[in-house]
LUMZA-220662 format. One record per residue: residue in one letter; x, y, z of N, C-alpha, C, CB in turn. Coordinates in steps of 0.02 Angstrom, whole numbers, plus 50000, padded with zeros to 5 digits. Each point is the difference from the previous one (the first is absolute). Glycine has a CB too. Layout:
residues N
aXYZXYZXYZXYZ ...
This chain:
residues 244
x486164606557993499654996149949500484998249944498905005650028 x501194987749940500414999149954499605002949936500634989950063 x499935012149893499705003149949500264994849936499975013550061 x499474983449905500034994449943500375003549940498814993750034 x501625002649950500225001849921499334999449939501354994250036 x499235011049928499214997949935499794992149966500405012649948 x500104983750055499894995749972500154993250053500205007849886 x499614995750167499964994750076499434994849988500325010050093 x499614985149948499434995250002499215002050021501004992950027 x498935011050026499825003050005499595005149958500694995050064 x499735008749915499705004649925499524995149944501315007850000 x499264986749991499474995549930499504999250035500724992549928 x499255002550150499244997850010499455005850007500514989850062 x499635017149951499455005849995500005000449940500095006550094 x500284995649856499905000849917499694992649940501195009550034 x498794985550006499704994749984499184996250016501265000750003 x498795001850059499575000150047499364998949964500695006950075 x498794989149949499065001549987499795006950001499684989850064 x500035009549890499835007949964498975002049998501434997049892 x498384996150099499424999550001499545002550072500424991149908 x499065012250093499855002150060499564993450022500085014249977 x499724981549991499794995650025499094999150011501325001150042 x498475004149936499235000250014499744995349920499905015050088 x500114987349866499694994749939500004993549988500225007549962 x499344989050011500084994150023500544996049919498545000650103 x501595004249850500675000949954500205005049996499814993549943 x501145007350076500165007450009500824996849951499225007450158 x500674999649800500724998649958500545002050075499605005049836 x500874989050185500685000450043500335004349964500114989150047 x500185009749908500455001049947499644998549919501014996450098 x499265008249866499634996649900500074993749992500395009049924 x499954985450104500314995649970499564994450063501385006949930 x498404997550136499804993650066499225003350007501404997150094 x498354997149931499235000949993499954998150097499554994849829 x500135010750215499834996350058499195000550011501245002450052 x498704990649986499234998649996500104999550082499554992749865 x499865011950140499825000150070499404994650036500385012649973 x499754980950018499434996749993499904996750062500094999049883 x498995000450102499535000050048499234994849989500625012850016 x499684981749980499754994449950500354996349949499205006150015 x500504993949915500354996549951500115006149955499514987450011 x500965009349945500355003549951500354995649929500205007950115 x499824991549843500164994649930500705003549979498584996849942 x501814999650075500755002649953500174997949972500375003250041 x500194999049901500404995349948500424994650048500175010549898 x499884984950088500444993150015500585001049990499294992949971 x501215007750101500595002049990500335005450011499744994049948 x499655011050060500265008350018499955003150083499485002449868 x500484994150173500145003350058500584997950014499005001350036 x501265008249981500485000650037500215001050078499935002349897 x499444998750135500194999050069499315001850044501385003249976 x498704996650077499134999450010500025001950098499574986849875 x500045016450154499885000250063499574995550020500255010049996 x499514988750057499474997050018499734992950008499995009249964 x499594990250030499534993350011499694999349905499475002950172 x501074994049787499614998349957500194992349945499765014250022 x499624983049975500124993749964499955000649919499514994250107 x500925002249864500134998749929499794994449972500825005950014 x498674995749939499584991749972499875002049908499024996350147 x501514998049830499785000149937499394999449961500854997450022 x499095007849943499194999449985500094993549936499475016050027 x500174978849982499794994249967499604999249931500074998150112 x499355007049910499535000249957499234998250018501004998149935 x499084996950110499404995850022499645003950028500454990550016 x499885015150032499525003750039499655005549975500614996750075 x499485004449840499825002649957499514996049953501005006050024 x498784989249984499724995649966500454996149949499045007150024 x500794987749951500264994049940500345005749953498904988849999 x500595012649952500075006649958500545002249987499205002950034 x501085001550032500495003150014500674994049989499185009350085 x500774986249952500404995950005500454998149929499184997150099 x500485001849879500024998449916500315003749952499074996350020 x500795010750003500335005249960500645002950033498865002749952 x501134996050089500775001950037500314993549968499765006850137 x500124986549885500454995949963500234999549927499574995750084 x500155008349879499844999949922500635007150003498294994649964 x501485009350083500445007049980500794998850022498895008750026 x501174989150021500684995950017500115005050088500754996649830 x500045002950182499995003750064500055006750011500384991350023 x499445012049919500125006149989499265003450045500844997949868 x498694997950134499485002550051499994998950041499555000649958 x500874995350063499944996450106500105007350027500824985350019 x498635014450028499925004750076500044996550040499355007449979 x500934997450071500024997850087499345004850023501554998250030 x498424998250037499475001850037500535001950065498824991749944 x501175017250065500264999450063499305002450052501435002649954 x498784996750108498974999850030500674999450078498384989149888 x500955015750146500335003250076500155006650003500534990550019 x499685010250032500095009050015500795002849985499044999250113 x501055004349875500815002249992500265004149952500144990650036 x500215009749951500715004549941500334996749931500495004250117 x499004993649847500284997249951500485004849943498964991850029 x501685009449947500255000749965500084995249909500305005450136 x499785000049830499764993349939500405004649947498514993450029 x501845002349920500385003449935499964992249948501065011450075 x499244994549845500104993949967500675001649965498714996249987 x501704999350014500575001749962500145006749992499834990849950 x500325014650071500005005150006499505005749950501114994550050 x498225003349953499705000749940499565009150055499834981349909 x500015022850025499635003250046499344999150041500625005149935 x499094998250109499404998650031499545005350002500564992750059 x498755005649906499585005449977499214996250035500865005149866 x498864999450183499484998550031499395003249972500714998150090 x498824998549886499465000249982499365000250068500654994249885 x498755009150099499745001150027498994998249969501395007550046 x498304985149944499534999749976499495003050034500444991949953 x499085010150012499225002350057499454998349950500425012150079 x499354979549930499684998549969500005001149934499684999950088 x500934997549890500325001149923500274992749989500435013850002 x499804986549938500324992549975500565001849967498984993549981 x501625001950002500745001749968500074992949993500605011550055 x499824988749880500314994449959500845000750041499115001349856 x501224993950170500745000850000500184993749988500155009250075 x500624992649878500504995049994500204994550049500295008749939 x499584985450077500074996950044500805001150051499044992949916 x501405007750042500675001350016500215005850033500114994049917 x499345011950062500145007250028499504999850063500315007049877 x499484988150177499505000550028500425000350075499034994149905 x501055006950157500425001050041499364999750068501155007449913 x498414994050093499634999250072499295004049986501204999950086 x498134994649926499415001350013499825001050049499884996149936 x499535008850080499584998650060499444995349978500255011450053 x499774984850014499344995349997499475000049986500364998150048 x499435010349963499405001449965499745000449954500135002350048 x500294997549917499924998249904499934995249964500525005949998 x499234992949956499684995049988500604998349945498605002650037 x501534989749928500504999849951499904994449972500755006450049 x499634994349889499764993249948500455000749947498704999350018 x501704993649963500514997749933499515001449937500774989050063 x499345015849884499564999849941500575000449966498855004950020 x501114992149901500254997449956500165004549944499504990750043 x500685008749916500135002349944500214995449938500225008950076 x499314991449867500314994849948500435005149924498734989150042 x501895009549957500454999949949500194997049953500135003250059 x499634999749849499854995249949500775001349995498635000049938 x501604995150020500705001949964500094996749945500515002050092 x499144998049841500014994849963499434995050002501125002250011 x499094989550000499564996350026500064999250075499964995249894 x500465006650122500214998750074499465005650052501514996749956 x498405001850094499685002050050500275001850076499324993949925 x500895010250095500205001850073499565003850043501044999949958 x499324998150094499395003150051500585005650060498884985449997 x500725020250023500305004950053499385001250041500985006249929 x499654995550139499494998450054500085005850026499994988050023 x499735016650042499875005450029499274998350056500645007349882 x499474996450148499605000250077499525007249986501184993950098 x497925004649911499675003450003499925000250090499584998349860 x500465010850157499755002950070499535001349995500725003650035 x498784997150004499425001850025499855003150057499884992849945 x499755012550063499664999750075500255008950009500214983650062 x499935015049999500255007050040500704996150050498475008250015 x501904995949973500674996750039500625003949949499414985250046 x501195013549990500625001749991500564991949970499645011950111 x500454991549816500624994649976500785004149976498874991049944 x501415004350072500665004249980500304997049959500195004450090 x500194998849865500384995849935500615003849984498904995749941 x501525000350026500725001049967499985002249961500404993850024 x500255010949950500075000649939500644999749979499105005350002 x501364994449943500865000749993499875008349971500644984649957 x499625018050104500125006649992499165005650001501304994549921 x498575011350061499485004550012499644997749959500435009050037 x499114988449966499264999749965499765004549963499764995150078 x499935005149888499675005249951499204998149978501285002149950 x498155001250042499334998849988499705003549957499984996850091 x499854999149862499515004349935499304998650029500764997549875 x499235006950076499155001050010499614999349916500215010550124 x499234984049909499784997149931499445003349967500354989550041 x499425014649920499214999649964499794997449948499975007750037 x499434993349960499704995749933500184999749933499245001850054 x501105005849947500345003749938500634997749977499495009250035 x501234988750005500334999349984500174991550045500135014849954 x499934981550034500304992850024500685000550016499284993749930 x500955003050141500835000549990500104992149987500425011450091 x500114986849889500464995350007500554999150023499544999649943 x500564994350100500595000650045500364992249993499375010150093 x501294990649931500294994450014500014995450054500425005849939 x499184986550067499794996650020500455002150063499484992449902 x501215005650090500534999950059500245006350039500374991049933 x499145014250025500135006950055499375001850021500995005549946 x498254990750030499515001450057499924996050058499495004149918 x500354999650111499814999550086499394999850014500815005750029 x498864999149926499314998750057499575004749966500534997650130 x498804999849858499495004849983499095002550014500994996349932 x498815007150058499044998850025499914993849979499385011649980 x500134988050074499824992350007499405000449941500314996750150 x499485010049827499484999149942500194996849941499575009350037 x501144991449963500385000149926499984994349982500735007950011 x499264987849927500074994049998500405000749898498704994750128 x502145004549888500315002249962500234994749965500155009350057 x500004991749879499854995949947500924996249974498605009749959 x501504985450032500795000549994500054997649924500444997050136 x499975005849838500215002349928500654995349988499555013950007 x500594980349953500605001449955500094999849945500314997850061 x500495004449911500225001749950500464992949991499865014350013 x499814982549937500494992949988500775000149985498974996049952 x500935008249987500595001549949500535004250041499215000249889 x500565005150155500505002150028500404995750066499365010349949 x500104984650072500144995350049500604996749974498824998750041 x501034997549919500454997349939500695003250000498974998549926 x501025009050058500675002649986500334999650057499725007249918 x499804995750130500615002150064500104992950032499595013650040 x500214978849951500214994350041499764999050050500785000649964 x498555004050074499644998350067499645005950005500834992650062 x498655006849981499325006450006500485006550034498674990550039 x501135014749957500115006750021499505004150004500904998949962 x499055006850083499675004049992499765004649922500514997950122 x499774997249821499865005449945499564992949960501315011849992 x498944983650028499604991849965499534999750022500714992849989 x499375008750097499214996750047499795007550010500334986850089 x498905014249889499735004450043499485002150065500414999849904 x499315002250122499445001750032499665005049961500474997150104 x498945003749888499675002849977499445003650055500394992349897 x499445016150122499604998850064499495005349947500904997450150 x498535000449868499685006849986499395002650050500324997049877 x499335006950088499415002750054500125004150051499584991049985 x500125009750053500495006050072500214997950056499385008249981 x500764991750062500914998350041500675004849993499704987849969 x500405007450060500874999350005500474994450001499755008250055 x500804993249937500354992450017500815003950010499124988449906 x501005008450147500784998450017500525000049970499584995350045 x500975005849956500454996349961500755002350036499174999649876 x501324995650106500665001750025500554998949929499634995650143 x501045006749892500495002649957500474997149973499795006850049 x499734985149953500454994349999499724993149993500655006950064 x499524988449895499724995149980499984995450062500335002249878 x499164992450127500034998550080500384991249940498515008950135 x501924989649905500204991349965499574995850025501205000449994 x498514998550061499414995350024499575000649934499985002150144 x499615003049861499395002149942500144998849959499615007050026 x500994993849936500194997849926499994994549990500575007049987 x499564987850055500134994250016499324994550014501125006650041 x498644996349977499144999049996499734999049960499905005050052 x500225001249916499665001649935500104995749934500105010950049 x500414985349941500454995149971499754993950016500955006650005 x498704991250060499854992650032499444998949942500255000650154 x499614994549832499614997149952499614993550060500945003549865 x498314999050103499724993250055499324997949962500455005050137 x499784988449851499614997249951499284994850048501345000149897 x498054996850065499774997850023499645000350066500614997549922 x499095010350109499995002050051499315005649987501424996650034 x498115003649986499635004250006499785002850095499674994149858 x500485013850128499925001850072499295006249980501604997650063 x497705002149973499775006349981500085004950042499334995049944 x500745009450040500035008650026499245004949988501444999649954 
């Protein structure tokens, strides 16, 4: 029998190798790779599959098949919400920029997430673009995020380990727009700014822009300002009424 060096070809493809046993229908591969064992449809971020077994088709989700509604508010939010539709049987693999991968698990619950931190739905869940309005002065902005619903499995990103407070009635947290991710879908959190300090520092920050959450929950957060979200948060859109 030949005997492989340590750092033979051989060696990497076993030390590299699929790790996932393959029974869930989302199984962390790796922190960083998401594999979907899918068996039907499934909603992913646009752009994030990395490789795939099987029998499966890829269809940009439009909007239409979501109703008008929908349509409208994806175009308003920009491409930061386009999903794919992958649908068929097979081995889907899925990442984002090397972002981490944290699988959630709904049971007839609801969650607020960052549109940007969103990485792969099950179909079974129900979902919807809701808004957010941002005073700044006279000026008016709007932020966007994806309400879940239902019972089903979503998976989402983060830059680096996540961290989760926990909210009560007693104490309110506040967080920075560009390091939340995601929170109870009860919550409906209030956004705060500080003009004058806006002013000093030359553009919004986590200390200018706030979130405001209160009541009981939780909410998400990561270890790092997301630049999409900040960037969002900055879009100004005049002349436009969307209801939520």
């Amino acid at each position: 029998m030949k005997k492989m060096g340590r750092y033979s070809l051989e060696d990497f493809i076993q030390s590299t190798g699929e790790r996932a046993p393959g029974q869930g229908a989302f199984e962390l591969e790796r922190e960083h790779l998401l594999e979907v064992n899918l068996n039907g449809v499934v909603w992913t971020r646009m752009g994030s599959m990395v490789a795939y077994k099987g029998d499966i088709k890829f269809t940009r989700e439009g909007g239409l098949e979501r109703g008008l509604g929908k349509l409208v508010k994806i175009s308003l939010a920009g491409e930061g919400v386009s999903f794919t539709k992958a649908e068929g049987r097979g081995k889907l693999c899925l990442a984002d920029k090397g972002k981490k991968v944290s699988v959630l698990k709904l049971e007839n619950d609801s969650v607020f997430v960052n549109f940007n931190d969103i990485l792969a739905i099950e179909n079974s869940l129900n979902w919807d673009i809701k808004m957010m309005r941002k005073l700044s002065g006279v000026m008016e902005s709007e932020i966007y995020n994806v309400k879940l619903e239902g019972t089903g499995m979503i998976a989402i990103t983060t830059h680096r380990d996540p961290i989760t407070f926990r909210i009560n009635k007693e104490y309110p947290v506040f967080t920075n727009p560009s390091a939340t991710v995601a929170w109870s879908g009860n919550l409906e959190p209030e956004i705060k700014t500080d003009i004058s300090l806006k002013t000093t520092l030359g553009r919004s920050s986590g200390e200018s822009v706030q979130m405001i959450f209160r009541g009981e929950g939780f909410v998400i957060l990561q270890p790092c300002e997301e630049v999409h979200f900040q960037a969002q948060a900055e879009n100004i859109v005049s002349n436009v009424n969307i209801y939520t």
